[in-house]
TIMARLO-377735 format. One record per residue: x, y, z negated of N, C-alpha, C in turn; residue in three letters. Coordinates in steps of 0.05 Angstrom, whole numbers, padded with zeros to 5 digits, always signed. Atoms other than C-alpha are relative to their C-alpha. Layout:
% residues N
XYZXYZXYZALA...
This chain:
% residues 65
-00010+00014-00023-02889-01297+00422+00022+00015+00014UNK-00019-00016-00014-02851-01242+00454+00020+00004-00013UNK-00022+00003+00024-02805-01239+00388+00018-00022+00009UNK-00013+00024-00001-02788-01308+00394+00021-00011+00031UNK-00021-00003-00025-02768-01300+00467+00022+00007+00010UNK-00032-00013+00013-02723-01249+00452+00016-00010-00018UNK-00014+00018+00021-02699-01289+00400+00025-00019+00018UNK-00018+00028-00006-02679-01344+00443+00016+00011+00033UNK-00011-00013-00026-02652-01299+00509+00022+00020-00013UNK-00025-00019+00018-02603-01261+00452+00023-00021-00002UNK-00013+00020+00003-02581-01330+00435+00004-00013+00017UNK-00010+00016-00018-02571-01361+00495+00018+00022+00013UNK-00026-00014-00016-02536-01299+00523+00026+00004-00025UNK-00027+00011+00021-02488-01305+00460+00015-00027-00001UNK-00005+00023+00000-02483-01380+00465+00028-00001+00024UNK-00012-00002-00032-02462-01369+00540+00037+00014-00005UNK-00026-00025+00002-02414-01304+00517+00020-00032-00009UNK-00033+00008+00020-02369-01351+00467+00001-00034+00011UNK+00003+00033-00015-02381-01424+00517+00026+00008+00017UNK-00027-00001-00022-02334-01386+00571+00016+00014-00012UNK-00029-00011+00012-02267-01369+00549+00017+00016+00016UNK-00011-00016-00004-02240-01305+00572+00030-00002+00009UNK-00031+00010+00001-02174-01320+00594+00010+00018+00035UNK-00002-00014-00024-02131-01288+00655-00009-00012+00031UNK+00004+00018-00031-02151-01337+00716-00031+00003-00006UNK+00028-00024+00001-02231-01314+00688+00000+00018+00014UNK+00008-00034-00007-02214-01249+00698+00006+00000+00021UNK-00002+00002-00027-02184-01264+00762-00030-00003+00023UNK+00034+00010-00017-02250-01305+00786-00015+00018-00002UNK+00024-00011+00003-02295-01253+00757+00002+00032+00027UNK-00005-00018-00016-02259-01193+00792+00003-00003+00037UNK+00006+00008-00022-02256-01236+00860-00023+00005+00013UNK+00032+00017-00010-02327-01258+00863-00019+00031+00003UNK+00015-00031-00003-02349-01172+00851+00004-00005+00030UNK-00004+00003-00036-02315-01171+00923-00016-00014+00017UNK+00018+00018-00017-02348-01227+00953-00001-00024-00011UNK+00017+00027+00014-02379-01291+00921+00022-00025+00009UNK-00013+00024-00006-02334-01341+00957+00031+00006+00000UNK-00021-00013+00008-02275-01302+00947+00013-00020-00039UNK-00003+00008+00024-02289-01321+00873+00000-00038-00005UNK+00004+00039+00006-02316-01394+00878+00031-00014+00016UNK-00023+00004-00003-02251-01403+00919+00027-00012-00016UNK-00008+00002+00014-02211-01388+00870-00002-00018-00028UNK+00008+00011+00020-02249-01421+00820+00005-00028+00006UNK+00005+00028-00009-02252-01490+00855+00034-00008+00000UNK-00031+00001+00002-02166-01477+00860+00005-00009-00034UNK-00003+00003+00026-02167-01473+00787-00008-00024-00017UNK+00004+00021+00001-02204-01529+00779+00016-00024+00012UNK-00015+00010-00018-02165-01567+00825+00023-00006-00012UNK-00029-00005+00014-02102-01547+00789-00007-00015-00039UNK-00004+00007+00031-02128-01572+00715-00023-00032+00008UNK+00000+00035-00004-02155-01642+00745+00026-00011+00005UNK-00035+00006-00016-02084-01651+00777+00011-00001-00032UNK-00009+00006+00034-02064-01642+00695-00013-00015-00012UNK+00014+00020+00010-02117-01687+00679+00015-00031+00005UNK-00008+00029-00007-02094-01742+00720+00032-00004-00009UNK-00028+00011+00012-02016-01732+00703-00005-00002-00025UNK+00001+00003+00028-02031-01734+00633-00013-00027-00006UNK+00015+00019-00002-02081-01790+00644+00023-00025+00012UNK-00015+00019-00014-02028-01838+00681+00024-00001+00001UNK-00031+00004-00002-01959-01814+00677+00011+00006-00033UNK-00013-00013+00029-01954-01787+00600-00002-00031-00012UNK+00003+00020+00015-01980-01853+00573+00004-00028+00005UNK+00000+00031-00012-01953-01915+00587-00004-00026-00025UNK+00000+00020+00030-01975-01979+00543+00012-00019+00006UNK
């Protein structure tokens, strides 16, 4: 039982590792959020913010039929 737990808490913290993609606006959020938590989600919600805003021009202005 306790095998199998470890089993599946190796693989979900691996799953996790290679789900988020390391990139410099990460490392930004991750080094924010040490500081203070909303520091980071801040940032994070900007970032977000900024690749809906590319969603929607891509979604409405790239494609016209």
């Amino acid at each position: 039982m306790i095998d199998s737990i470890g089993g599946f808490l190796s693989g979900a913290i691996l799953g996790f590792g290679a789900a988020v993609p390391i990139g410099p606006v990460n490392i930004l959020i991750m080094s924010y959020a040490l500081v203070k938590f909303r520091l980071g989600l801040a940032i994070g919600l900007g970032a977000m913010a900024v690749d809906v805003g590319y969603l929607l021009a891509i979604n409405f202005w790239s494609f016209e039929i």
